[in-house]
N, C-alpha and C positions, 0 to 999 in steps of 0.2 A: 916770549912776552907778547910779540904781533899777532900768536897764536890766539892765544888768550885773550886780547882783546876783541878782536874778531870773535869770537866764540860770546861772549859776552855783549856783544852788538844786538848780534844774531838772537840772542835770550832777552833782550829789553825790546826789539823790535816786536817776538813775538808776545808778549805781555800786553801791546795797544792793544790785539783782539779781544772784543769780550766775545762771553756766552750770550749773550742775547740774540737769535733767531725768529728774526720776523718775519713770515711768511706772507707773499703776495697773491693776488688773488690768482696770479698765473702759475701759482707753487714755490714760484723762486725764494730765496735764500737769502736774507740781506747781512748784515752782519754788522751791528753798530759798534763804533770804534770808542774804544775806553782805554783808560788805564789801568795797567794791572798793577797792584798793592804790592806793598813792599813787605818785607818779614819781617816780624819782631825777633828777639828772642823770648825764653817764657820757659815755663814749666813744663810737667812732663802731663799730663793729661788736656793739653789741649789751649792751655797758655800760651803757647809760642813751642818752642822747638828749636833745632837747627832750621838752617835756612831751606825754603823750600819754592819749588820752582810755580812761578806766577803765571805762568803760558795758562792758556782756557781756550782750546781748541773743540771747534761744534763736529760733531761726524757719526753721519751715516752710520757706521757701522759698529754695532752694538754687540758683537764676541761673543751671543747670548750661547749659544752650543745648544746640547742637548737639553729640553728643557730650561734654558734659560729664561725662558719671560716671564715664569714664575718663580726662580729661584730653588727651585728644587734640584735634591740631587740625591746619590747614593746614601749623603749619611740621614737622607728621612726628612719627612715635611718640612715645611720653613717652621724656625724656632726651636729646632728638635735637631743640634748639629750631630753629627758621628762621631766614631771614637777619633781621639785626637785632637778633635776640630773647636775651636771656641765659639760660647753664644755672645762675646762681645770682643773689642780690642779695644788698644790707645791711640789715642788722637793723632799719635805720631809712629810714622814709621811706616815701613815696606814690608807686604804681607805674598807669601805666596798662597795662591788661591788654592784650597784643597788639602793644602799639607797645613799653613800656617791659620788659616781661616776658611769656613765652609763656605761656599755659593750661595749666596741669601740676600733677601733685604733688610740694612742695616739704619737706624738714625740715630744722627748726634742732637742732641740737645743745648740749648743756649750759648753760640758762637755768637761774640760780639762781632760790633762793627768795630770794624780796625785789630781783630784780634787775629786776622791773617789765614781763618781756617781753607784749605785746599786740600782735595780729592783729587783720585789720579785712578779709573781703571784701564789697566797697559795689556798688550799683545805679549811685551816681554821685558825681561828685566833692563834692556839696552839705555834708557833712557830717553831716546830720542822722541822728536815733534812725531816720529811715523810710529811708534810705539805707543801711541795714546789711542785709545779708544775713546772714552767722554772722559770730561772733566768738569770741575766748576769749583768756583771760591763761595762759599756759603756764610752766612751772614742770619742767627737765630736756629732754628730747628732746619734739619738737611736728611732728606731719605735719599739711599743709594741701593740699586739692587746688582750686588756683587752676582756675574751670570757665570756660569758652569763653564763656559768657554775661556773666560779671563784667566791670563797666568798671575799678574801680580796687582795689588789693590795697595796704593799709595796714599799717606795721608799726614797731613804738617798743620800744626795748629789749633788740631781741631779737639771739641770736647771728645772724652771718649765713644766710641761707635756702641750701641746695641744691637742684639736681632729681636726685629719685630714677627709677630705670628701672623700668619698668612690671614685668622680670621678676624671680623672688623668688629672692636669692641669700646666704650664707651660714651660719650657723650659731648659729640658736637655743637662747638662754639658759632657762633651767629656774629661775629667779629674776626678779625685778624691785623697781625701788624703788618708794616708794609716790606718787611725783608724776613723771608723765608718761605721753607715748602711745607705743605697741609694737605696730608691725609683724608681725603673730601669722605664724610660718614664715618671723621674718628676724631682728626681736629679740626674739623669746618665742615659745617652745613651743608648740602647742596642750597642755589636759592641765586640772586642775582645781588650783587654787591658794588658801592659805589665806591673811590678812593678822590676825595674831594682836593682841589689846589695843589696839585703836582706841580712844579718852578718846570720853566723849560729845559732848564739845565740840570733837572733833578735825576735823570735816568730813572724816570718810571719804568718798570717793564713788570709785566701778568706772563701767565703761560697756563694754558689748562693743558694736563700729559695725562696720557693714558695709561703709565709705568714709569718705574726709575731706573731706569736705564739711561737717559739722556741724552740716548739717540735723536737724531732730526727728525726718525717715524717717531719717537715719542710724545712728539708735541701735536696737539689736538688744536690749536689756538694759540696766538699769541698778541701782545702788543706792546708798541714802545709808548706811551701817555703824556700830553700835556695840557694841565686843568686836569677840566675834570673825569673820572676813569672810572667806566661800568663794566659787567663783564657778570656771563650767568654759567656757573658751574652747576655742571648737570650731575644726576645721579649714578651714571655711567661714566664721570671723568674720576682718576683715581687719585690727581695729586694736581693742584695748586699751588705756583712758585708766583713767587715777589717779590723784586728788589729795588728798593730807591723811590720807594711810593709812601704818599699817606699810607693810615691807617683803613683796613677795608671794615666797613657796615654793610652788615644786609639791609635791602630795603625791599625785597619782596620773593 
């Protein structure tokens, strides 16, 4: 029982870290302190789940392997899995990379807040804090690019996963809400965007990344916001995250 709760110490402590990665002008690393969300239980597509682990550890190192940065692999283009392999999963559940689900970039669709949605790409099935490679709790639309290198891709709460196609098609919005990740030339403009009245205690944060991978090289930009929040996504940044902000307007 002493076991266990020790073990369970150790599981709520690491939960105060969040994902948020602000970058100084000297390169460093800051790491704003949050709480991590508790689990509901829920349904089987992405309502709840069994219980699932609240850690959100930021790391370097992105497991991308051979062609990882794009997702590609043996079973063919991104959106084009192999045999065996699926073009989607459920929001719940431990996937191994290659046999259970192809290497690609996937997103979930319409995770509430407080609906507990967390991702997990791991080195191995062990479970542990060194067994992660990125992670993050998502909140609205969430792109993840499962890389060729990853063994297992974890995931609790969430709506279910799709594969997106490698080329960029439809018609970007000139708005966005303040919690989720945007597809910059698919679900958001390039252009410069304002998030007005952010509380100090709102945990504003932006990010402009150059992939999903969720690496600490993936981030292009970043900030934590209070008042008012500008920020110019270029035509060259690939994805826009948001969490804990107004709503974003372009205004030029």
């Amino acid at each position: 029982m002493y076991q266990q709760d020790r073990q369970q110490d150790r599981r709520t402590q690491r939960s105060w870290f969040a994902r948020h990665k602000v970058l100084t002008g000297a390169g460093a690393v800051v790491l704003v302190v949050g709480i991590g969300a508790a689990v509901a239980p829920g349904g089987s597509d992405g309502d709840g789940g069994s219980k699932a682990s609240d850690r959100v550890v930021s790391s370097g190192a992105e497991g991308a392997g051979k062609n990882g940065k794009d997702g590609k692999d043996a079973g063919g283009a991104l959106g084009k899995p192999g045999k065996g392999r699926k073009a989607g999963f459920s929001g719940n559940g431990t996937f191994r990379v290659g046999s259970d689900i192809a290497p690609g970039t996937y997103r979930s669709l319409g995770n509430k807040k407080g609906g507990n949605c967390y991702w997990e790409r791991a080195k191995d099935s062990k479970g542990d804090a060194d067994s992660i490679i990125a992670n993050d709790n998502a909140v609205g639309t969430s792109y993840v690019t499962v890389a060729t290198g990853d063994k297992v891709f974890k995931t609790q709460g969430c709506k279910s996963w799709e594969r997106v196609p490698e080329e960029k098609s439809g018609t970007p919005k000139t708005s966005a809400p303040g919690d989720g990740m945007y597809r910059v030339g698919v679900d958001i403009a390039p252009g410069t965007y304002a998030s007005p009245d952010n509380e100090a205690d709102g945990n504003c944060y932006w990010e402009r990344a150059k992939d999903a991978l969720h690496g600490i090289d993936s981030v292009e930009a970043n900030e934590n916001v209070t008042g008012n929040g500008l920020v110019t996504i270029t035509p060259q940044d690939a994805y826009f995250k948001t969490s804990g902000c107004t709503a974003w307007k372009k205004t030029g």
